[in-house]
N, C-alpha and C positions, 0 to 999 in steps of 0.2 A: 643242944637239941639233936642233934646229929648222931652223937655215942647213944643217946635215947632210940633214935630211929633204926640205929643201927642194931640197938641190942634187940629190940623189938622184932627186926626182920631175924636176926640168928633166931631168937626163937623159934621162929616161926620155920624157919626152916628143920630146925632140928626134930620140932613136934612131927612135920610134914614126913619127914624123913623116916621117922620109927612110927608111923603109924602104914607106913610104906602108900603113902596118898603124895607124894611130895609133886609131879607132875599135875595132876585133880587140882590141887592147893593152889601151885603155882597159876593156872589159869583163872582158876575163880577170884583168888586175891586182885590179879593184873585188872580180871571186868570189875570189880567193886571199887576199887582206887580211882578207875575211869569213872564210874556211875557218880563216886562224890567229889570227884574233881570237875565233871561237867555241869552237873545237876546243881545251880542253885539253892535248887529247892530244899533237894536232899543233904544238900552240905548245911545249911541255916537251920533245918530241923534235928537233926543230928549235934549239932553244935550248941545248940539253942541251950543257955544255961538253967532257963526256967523249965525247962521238960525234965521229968521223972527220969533217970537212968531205966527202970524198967519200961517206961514209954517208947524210949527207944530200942529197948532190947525187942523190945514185940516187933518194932517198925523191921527194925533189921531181919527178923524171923516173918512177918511176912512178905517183903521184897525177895527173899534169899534161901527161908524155909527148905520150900520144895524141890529147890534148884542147884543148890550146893551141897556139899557135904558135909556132913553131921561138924565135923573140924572145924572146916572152913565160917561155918554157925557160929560156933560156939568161939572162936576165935577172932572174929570181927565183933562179936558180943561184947567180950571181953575188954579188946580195944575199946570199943564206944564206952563201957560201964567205965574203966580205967580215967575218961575225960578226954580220951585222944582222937577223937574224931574226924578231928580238922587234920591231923597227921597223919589218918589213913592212905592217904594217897602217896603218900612218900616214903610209910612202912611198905606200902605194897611195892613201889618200884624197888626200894632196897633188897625187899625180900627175893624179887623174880632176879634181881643182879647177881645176887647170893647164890640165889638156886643155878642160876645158869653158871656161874664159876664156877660153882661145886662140881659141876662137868666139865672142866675145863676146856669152855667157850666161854664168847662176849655175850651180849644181849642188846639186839638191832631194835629200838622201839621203833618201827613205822607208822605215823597217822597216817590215815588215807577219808576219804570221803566216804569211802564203799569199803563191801568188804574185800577181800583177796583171795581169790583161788589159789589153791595147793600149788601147782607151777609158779604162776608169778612170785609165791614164796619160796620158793624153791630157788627162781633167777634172782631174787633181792637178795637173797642169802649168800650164794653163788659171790653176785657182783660184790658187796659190801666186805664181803671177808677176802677178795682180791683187792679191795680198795682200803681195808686195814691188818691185810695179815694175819687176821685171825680168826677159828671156826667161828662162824655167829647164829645165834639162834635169833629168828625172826619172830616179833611179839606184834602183832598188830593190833592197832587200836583204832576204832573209827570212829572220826572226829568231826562231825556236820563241820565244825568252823574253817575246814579243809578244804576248799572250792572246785578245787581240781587235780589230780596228781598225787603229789605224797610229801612227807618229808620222814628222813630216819635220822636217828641220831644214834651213835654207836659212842659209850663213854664222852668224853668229850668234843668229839665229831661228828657233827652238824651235817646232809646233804638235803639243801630243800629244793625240792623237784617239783612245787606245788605250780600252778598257773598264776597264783598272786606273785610271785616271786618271780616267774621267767618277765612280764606284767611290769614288775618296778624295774626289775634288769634292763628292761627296754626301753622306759618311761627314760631312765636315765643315761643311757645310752643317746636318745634324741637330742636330752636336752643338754648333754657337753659337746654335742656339735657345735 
């Protein structure tokens, strides 16, 4: 599945790339990967084996229609008609990993609760790539299940800064007294 997801993000970048949208692309994909990896709703109906592929082509056209671009359309279309629905959310992380190596940087996913102003991305970027050595483009995601605070993860590098987290750090902390 993996060499799948993966070929699917090279695609997707290479289209991205000669249609010169590869930035455009790379945003819209990272929001729709998020939209069916949060959205029950939208991941079951999307997935849903008894719905029409064109049922859902429509769904996708009008969640995304007016909002994306033409590419970005027809390309999550594609996906969905293909049967890979449920793997959108993991072509799209591949793909923004891809894009962002292709510049040779990492890619910092940050959840946060809220959205982030250009500064604060600006100092997450800053700190995260002194804390792994390497340029990092900051991708933020906003995740209601995030209560407070943030978490990034850079490749296999984990920082969670959320309040649930300082929260158990502490709970635990008391109770090995």
């Amino acid at each position: 599945m993996d060499d799948r997801i993966s070929g699917y993000a090279s695609a997707i970048l290479d289209l991205a790339r000669a249609e010169g949208e590869l930035e455009r692309v790379e945003s819209e994909f990272l929001a729709i990967g998020q939209a069916v990896e949060t959205s029950a709703d939208l991941r079951s109906t999307l997935t849903d084996p008894q719905l029409p592929v064109e049922k859902k082509r429509s769904i996708i056209d009008d969640l995304i229609g007016g909002h994306a671009s033409a590419l970005t359309v027809g390309l999550v279309q594609f996906i969905v008609g293909q049967g890979r629905s449920s793997e959108l959310p993991s072509i799209a992380k591949k793909f923004v990993e891809k894009a962002v190596e292709s510049r040779d940087r990492a890619v910092a996913e940050v959840r946060s609760a809220i959205p982030l102003d250009q500064a604060t991305i600006d100092r997450l970027a800053a700190a995260l790539g002194r804390a792994t050595g390497k340029q990092v483009e900051v991708k933020v995601i906003v995740d209601d299940s995030v209560m407070g605070g943030m978490v990034a993860r850079v490749g296999d590098v984990v920082i969670d800064g959320t309040v649930a987290n300082a929260i158990g750090e502490l709970r635990q902390a008391v109770l090995s007294r």
